[in-house]
Each structure stands twice: as structure tokens, then as C-alpha cells.
N, C-alpha and C positions, 0 to 999 in steps of 0.2 A: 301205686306202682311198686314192685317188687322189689327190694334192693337185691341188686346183682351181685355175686360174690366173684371172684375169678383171681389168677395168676397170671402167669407169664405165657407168651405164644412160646408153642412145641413143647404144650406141657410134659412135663417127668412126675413122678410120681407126689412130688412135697407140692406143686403147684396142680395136680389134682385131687388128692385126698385133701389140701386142708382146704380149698373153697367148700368142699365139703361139711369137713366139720367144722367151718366158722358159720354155714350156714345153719347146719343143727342148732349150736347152741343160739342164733339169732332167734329161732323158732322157737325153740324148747322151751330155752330159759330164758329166752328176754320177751319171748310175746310178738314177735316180727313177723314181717313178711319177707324172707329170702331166698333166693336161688343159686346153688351151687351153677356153676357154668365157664365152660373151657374155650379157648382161645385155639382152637386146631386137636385134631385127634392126640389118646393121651399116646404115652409108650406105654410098649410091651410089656414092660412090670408094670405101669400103673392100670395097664388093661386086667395085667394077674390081679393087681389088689382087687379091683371093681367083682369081677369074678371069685375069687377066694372069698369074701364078705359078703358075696351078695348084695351090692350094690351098685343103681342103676348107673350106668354112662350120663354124666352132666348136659346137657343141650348144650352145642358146639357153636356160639356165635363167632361172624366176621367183623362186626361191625359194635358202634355203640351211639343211641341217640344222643342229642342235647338236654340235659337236665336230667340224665338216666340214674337215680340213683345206687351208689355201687361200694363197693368194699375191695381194697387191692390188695391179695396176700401172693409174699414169696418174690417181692420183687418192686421194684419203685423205681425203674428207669423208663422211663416211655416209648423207648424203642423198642422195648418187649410189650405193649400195650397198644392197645386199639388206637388208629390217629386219631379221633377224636375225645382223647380223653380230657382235655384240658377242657373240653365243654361240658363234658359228665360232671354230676355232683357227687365227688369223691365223698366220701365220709368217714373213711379212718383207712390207713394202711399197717399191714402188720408184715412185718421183713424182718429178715439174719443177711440181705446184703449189706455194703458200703451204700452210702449217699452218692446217688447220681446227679439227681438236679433237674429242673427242668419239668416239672410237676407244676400246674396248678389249680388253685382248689378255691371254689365260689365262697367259701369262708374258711374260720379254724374248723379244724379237724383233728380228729384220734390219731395218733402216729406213736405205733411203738416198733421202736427198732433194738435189738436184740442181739449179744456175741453169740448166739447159737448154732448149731449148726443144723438146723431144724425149724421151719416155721410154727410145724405140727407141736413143737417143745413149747414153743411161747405161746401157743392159742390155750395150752392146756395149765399153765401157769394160770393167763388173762380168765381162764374159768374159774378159776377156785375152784370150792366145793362143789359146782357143779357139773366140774369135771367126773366127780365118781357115779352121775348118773347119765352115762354115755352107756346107750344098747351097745352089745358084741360086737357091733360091723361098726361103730365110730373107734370104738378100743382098736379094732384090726386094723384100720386107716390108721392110725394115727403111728400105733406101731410101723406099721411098713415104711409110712413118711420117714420115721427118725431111723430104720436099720438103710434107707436108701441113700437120706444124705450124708448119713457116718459108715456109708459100705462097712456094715457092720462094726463099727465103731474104728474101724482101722483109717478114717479118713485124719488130717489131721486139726480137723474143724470142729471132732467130735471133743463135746466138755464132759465132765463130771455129771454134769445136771443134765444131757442127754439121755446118758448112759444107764444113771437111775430114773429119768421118766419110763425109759424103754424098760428097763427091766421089771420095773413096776407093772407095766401094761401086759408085756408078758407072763405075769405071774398071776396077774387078774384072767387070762383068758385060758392059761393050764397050756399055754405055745412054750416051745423048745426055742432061744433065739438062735443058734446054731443051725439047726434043723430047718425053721421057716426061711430065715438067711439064704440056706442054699436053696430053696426052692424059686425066694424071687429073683437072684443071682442067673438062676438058669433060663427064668424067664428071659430075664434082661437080656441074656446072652443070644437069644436067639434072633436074628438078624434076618435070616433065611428071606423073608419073605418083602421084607424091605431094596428097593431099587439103590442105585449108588447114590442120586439125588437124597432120597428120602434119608438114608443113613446120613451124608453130610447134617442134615439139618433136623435131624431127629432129636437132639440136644445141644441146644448151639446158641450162642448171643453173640452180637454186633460190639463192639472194640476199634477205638482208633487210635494206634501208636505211632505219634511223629508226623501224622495227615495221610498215614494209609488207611483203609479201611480193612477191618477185617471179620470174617464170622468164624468166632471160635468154636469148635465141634469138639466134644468130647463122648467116646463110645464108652463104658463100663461095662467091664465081662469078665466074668471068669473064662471064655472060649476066644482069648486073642486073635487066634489064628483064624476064626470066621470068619474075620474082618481084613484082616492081613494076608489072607488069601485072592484078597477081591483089590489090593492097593493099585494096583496098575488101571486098573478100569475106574476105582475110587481118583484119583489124583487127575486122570481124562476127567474126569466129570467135574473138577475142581473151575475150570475157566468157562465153563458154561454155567455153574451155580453160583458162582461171583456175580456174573455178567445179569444175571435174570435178580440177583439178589440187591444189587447195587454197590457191591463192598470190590476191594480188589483184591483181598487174597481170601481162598478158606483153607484156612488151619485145625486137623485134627489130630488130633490124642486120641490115641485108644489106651485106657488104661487098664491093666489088668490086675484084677484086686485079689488076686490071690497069691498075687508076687509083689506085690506093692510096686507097682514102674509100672510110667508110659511111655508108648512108643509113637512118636511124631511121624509122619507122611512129610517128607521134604520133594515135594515136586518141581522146583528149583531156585535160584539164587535169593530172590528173597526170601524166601522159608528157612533155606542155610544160613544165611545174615541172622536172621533172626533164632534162631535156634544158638548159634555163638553168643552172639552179643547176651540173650537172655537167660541162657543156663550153662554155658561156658561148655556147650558142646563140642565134641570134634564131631565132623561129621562127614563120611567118606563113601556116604552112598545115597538111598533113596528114601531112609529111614532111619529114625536116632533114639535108641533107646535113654530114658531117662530115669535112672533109679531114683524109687521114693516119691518122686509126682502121681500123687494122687487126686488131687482140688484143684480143681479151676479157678473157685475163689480165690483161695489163701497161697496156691503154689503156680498157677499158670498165669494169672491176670495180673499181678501187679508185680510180676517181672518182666513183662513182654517190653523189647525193645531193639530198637533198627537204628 
């Protein structure tokens, strides 16, 4: 049986390139039997990356059987995971989140978890030397992975050792990182085609502060106003994607990375409560910009509070 590879549901681009390349080098270099494979359609950059590289789209499962052999990168909370994972035989996870919990696993297991800001950073550490023998299209993934979760290094998650993987990768493939930047950036930015449903939850994880529940949405664009042109229909659709999602609020950031600031959607009191309480906002309308939040990791999640 296959060992499965895969990330988090509503994959982005680090939870589809590195199932990816951890399944390469399963193959390559270790002799395996693996499959790259997605948790729900990727996003709009990570659909650019697959096309830019010329590589195929992963098989989209819902599901996962008992005893399924598997590999969990880009994430280690189960609620971004298929509900049957706790019956799959996990066999190693590789993460740059905090420890959630709540995981478990038919025996010991491989588990490296990482300050990076990049899954794609620690797989190509975890190869050694066999990292310098990745074809063009794993070099290209891997890159994109590390300019997507340090939005160009401007996030504030990205390290030292990102910043030289990335530029290394770059220099091996004769890419501009400037250059390619703006092109997945634009990717990213283009929403057009996405419904208001879909953008809430196109990048988003479950959070609970205080015993509310919430699904935290974050858009990344250089093109704000794509998004912010559509808030009044976005924020309607806020209590119908709760209600089907099972959380009670959704909370979105749209951050715009070429101003470094996000702009919250305050649809009402709770959202304002919370926008106070957790970034000491004023807030005196429908929407609250917030200079320098860029991360959801590091800058949105472990100050949220009501």
C-alpha cells in the first residue's frame, strides 16, 4: 500500500508543494512507495506553482481508511485532517506550527517540528545531500513554498535559514526572486473567480478563544481592494459559513503584502470585542486596519481574545 503524503484541508501553497517533494525524495531517495495527495482543491498560487513547474495536480481525497499508511506535512492539528486519522498509521510528521494535540499514532513515530517558516525549508534540510539532486520542477516547488510562506521574506516568521535556502534555490534555477515573487503574488491576488463562500475558507483554520469557536480566514494580495470591494456581501455570507462550518464566528484578514497591514472585516460586536481586546484596536466602522500584521501564525493567533 502507498504511503500517503498530504497537508492540511484548503491546501496553500507549502501544504501542496511539500506533499510533493516529501514524496520525491520517498521515491527517489529512499526507495518507497509514495503519493503526493491534497485534502480539497489547491489555491490560486499553488494552482500557479503546479503549472509554472509543470507538475501534475496531487489526487484530491476526502477521506482516509483504517491502517492507511501516511506522512502528515505543514500541520499537526486534526482538525485540519481527515477525521479518521487517529485510525491511519501516521509515520512521521514534519511541521513549522505550535503543538496542538490531539494526534494519535499506532506506535513511535518520526516527528520533526521546526522554528521555520517553511515546511518546504525543513524537508530540504531532512534531505541532506540529496537534496542537490531534485529535478527543476522539485527546485521550483520548494522555492515557491518558502517565497509564499515568508511573502517574500517580508513575513515575520521568515529566519535567516529561509531566506538562504530560498536564495540558494534561486540561484540554482537562474529565477529572479523579486521577479518570480511578483508573479505568484498576482496569482494569489486574483480572487475573481472565487464565490464569497469559497474566499472565506480558501485559507482559513478553526480556533477557539474563551469557548467561541472560530474559522480564521486570511486573503494575501498584493490587490486589497479585490476583496474589499466585495465586504458587504463577504461579511452576509459570514453567518451562513459559520452555520454550515460549525464554528460561530468567521474572522477574515486580508492582508496586503505590499503595505505590510491587515484589514479585518468587523461584521459586528463580537468581531469589535475582539479586535479591542486583541490588537488594541479602535474601531469605528466596518473594518479595522491593522499596521504590520502580516502572520497568522505569529501575529494573529496567539493574540486573539474576547
Amino acid at each position: 500500500m502507498s504511503t500517503l503524503v498530504f497537508g492540511h484541508k484548503s491546501p496553500d501553497t507549502d501544504s501542496t508543494g511539500s506533499p510533493i517533494l516529501w514524496a520525491w525524495y520517498l521515491n527517489e531517495a529512499k526507495g518507497g512507495d509514495a503519493e503526493a495527495v491534497l485534502l480539497g482543491e489547491p489555491s490560486t498560487e499553488a494552482a500557479f506553482m503546479l503549472d509554472k513547474w509543470d507538475l501534475p495536480k496531487p489526487r484530491i481525497i476526502d477521506g482516509i481508511k483504517a491502517g492507511q499508511p501516511c506522512v502528515i506535512v505543514d500541520t499537526n492539528n486534526p482538525s485540519e485532517l481527515p477525521e479518521a486519522i487517529n485510525d491511519a498509521d501516521v509515520q512521521a510528521i514534519i511541521d513549522h506550527h505550535k503543538l496542538v494535540g490531539g494526534l494519535e499514532t499506532k506506535g513511535p513515530i518520526d516527528i520533526t517540528m521546526r522554528p521555520l517558516a517553511c515546511t518546504a525549508t525543513i524537508m530540504i534540510d531532512l534531505m541532506g545531500d540529496d537534496a542537490a539532486k531534485m529535478p527543476k520542477a522539485m527546485k521550483g516547488a520548494a522555492l515557491t513554498c518558502i517565497l509564499s510562506d515568508t511573502l517574500e521574506f517580508r513575513s515575520p516568521t521568515t529566519t535567516a535559514h529561509d531566506r538562504a535556502v530560498a536564495e540558494r534555490l534561486a540561484d540554482d534555477l537562474g529565477v529572479s526572486i523579486p521577479d518570480y515573487a511578483a508573479e505568484m503574488f498576482a496569482a494569489k491576488s486574483d480572487v475573481s473567480a472565487f464565490s464569497d463562500a469559497e474566499l472565506l475558507r480558501m485559507d482559513s483554520k478553526e480556533y477557539e478563544v474563551a469557548g467561541t469557536k472560530f474559522r480564521v480566514s486570511v486573503l494575501e494580495t498584493t490587490a486589497p481592494e479585490m476583496v474589499l470591494d466585495r465586504k458587504a456581501n463577504l461579511m452576509d455570507s459570514m453567518t451562513k459559513v459559520a452555520a454550515e462550518d460549525g464554528v460561530d464566528q468567521v474572522l477574515l484578514f486580508v492582508v496586503d503584502i505590499l503595505r505590510e497591514e491587515a484589514t479585518l472585516l468587523v461584521p459586528n460586536d463580537v468581531v469589535k470585542t475582539l479586535a479591542v481586546k486583541s490588537f488594541g484596536a479602535s474601531v469605528s466602522g466596518d473594518t479595522v486596519v491593522l499596521p504590520g500584521v502580516m502572520s497568522r501564525k505569529k501575529q494573529i493567533i496567539p493574540h486573539l481574545a474576547l
